[in-house]
C-alpha positions as CSV (number, residue, x, y, z in Angstrom):
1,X,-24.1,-26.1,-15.9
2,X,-21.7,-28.6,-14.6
3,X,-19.1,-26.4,-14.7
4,X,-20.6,-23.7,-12.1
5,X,-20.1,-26.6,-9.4
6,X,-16.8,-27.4,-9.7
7,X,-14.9,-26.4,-6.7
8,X,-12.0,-25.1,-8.7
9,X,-14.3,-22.5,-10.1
10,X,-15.6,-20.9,-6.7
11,X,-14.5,-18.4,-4.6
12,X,-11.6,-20.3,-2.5
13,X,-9.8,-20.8,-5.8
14,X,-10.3,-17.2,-7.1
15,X,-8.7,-16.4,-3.3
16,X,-6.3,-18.7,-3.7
17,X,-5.0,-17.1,-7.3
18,X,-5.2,-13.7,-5.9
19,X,-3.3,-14.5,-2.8
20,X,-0.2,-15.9,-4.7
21,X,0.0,-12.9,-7.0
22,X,0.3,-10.8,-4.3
23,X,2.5,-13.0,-2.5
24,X,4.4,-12.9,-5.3
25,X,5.0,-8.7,-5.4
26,X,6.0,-8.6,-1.3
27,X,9.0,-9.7,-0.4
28,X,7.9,-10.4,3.1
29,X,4.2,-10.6,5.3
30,X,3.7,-11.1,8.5
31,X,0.3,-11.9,8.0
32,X,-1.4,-11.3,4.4
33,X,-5.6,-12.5,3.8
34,X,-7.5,-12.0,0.5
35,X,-11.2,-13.0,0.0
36,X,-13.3,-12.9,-2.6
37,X,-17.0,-13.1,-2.4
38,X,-18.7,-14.9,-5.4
39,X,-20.6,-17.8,-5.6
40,X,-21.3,-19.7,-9.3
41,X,-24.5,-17.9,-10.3
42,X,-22.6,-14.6,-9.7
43,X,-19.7,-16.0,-11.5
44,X,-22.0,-17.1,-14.6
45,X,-23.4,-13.1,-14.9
46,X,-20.0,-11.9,-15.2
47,X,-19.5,-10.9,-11.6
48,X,-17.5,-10.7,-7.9
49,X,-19.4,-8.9,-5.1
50,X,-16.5,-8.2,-3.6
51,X,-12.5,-8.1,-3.4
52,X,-11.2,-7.9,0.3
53,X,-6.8,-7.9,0.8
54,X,-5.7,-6.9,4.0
55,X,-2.6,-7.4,5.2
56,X,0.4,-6.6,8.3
57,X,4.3,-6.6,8.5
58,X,4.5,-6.1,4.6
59,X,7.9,-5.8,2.8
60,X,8.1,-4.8,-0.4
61,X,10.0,-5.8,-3.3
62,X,11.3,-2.1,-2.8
63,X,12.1,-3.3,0.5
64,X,9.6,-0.5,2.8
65,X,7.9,-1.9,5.2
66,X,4.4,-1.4,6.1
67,X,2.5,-1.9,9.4
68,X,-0.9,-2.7,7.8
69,X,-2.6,-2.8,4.4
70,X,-6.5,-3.1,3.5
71,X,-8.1,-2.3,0.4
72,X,-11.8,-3.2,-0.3
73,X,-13.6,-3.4,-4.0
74,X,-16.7,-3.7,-4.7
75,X,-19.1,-5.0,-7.5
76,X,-16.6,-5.8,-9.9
77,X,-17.7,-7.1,-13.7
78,X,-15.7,-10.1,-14.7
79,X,-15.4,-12.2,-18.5
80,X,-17.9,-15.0,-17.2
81,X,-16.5,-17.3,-19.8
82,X,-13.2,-16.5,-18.9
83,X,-13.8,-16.8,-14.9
84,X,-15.4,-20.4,-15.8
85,X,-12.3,-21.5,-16.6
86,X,-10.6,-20.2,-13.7
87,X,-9.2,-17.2,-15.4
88,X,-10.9,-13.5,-13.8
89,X,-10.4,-11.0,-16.7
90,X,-11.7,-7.7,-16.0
91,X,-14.2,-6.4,-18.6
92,X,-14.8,-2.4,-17.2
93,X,-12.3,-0.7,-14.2
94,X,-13.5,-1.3,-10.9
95,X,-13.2,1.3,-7.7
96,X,-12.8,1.1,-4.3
97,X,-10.3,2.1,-1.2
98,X,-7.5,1.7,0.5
99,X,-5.5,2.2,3.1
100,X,-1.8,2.2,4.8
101,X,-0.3,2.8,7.9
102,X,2.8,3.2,8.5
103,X,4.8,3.3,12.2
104,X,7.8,4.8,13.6
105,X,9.5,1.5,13.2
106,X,9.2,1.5,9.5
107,X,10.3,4.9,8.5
108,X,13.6,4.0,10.5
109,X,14.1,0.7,8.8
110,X,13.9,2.8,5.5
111,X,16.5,5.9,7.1
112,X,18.5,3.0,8.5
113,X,19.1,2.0,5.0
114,X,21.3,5.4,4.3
115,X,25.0,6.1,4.8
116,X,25.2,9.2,7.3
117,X,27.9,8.5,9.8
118,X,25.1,9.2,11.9
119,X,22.2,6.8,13.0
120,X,18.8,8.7,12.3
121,X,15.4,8.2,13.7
122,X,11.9,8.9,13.0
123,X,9.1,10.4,15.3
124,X,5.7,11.1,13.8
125,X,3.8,13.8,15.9
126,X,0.8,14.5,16.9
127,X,0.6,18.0,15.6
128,X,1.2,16.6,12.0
129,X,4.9,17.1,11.6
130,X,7.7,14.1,11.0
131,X,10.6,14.5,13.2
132,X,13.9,13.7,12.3
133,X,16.4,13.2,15.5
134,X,20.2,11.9,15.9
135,X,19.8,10.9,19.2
136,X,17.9,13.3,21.2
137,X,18.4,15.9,18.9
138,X,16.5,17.3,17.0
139,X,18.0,17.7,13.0
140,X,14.7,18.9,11.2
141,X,10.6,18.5,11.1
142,X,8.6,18.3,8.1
143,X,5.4,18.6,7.4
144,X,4.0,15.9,5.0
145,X,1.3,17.2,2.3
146,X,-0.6,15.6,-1.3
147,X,0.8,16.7,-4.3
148,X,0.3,15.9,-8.1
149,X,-3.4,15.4,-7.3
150,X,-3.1,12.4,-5.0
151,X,-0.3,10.9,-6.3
152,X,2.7,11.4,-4.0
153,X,3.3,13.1,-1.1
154,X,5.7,15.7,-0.5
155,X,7.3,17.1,2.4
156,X,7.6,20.8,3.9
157,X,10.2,21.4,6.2
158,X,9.6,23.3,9.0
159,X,12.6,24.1,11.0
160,X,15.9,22.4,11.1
161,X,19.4,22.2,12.9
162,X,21.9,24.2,10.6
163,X,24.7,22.5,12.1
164,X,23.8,19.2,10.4
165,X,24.6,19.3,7.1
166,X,22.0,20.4,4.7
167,X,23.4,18.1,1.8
168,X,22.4,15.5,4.7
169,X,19.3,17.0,5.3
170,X,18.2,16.7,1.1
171,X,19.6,13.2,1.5
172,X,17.0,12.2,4.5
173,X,14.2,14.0,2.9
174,X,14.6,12.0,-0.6
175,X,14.4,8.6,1.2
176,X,11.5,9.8,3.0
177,X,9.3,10.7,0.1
178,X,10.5,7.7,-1.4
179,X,9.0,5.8,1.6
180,X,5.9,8.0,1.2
181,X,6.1,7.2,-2.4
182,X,2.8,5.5,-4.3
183,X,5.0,3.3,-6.3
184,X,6.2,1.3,-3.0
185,X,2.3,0.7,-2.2
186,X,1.0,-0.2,-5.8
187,X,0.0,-3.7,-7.0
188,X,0.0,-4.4,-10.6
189,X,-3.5,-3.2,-12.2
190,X,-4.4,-1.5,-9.7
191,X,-4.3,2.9,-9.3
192,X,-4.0,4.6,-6.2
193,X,-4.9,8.3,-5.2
194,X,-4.2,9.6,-2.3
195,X,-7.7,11.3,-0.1
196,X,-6.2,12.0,3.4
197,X,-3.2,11.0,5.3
198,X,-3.2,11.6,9.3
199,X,-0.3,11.4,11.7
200,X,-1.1,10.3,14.9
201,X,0.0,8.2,18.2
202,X,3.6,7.1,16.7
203,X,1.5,5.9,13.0
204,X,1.0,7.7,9.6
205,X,-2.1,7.0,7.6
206,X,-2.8,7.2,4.4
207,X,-6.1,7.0,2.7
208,X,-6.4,6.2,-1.1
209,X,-9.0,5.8,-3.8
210,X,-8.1,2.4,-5.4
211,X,-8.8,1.8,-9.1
212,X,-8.5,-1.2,-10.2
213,X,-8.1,-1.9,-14.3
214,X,-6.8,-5.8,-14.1
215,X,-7.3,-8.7,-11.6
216,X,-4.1,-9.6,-9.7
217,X,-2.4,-11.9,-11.3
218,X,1.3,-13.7,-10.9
């Protein structure tokens, strides 16, 4: 029983672990928190009552940038032998949410990133459409839906310019799925699926179910 009150055992080391591997899969973060809510007797039946990460100003190592992450977990079942010893193997999946919002600012950092000629910008409306301008101009709007059963979304387009070219057009499109893209917004072991996304004031929302199948880990 000696070991359920060591320090290095509770839950600011179990925050501390799960913070560097994190860390260690942005390249940037404004401001990144994780907390874990254990205590030793919970740890010694195998469990965490809860997983908390939420986080703003995100890079990732795919270099999009993110105005804010949360994702919550709950109950999750851990090797209690394993967690004694400061190591938090998962023994079954554990579900939860999550979400991300993403602004004006960050799709043009992302469009900013492609050769055009011309610069591009981003405007998110409130009728649910993504605008595309160079300058005041309008090139195209999309509409942005799920597809694959919640695990990307795709875009619609809507109307466009035809004087801007439309190999351009394909060109812009592809960077912005790839922005919208679940593979920019996974962390190792854990699954997203995408619920609901909603465009409004200037910021895109999406809403995921998050599975999670391992602990983060470095």
């Amino acid at each position: 029983m000696l070991l359920l009150d060591r320090k290095s055992l509770g839950e600011q080391a179990i925050n501390k672990i799960a913070t560097l591997a994190l860390s260690s899969q942005l390249n940037e973060a404004q401001h990144l928190n994780v907390r874990v809510k254990t205590d030793p007797t919970l740890l010694a039946q195998g469990k965490l009552a809860s997983l908390l990460i939420d986080g703003t100003g995100l890079v990732t190592r795919g270099d999009l940038r993110m105005q804010q992450m949360s994702l919550e977990m709950e109950e999750i079942a851990v090797s209690p032998f394993k967690a004694l010893m400061g190591n938090i193997v998962l023994t079954q999946p554990s579900q939860g949410t999550a979400e991300f919002v993403l602004t004006e600012g960050d799709f043009d950092r992302g469009l900013n990133r492609l050769k055009l000629g011309d610069r591009v910008s981003c405007r998110l409306s409130n009728n649910g459409e993504i605008a595309i301008l160079r300058g005041n101009t309008v090139i195209f709007t999309a509409s942005p839906a799920i597809r694959e059963q919640g695990k990307e979304v795709g875009l619609e387009v809507r109307s466009r310019d035809l004087s801007f070219p439309s190999q351009q057009v394909k060109t812009i499109l592809k960077e912005l799925e790839d922005i919208l893209s679940l593979r920019n917004f996974g962390m190792t072991g854990i699954d997203l699926k995408i619920q609901n996304l909603e465009l409004d004031n200037g910021r895109l929302t999406l809403k995921a179910i998050a599975k999670m199948t391992k602990f983060p880990t470095k």
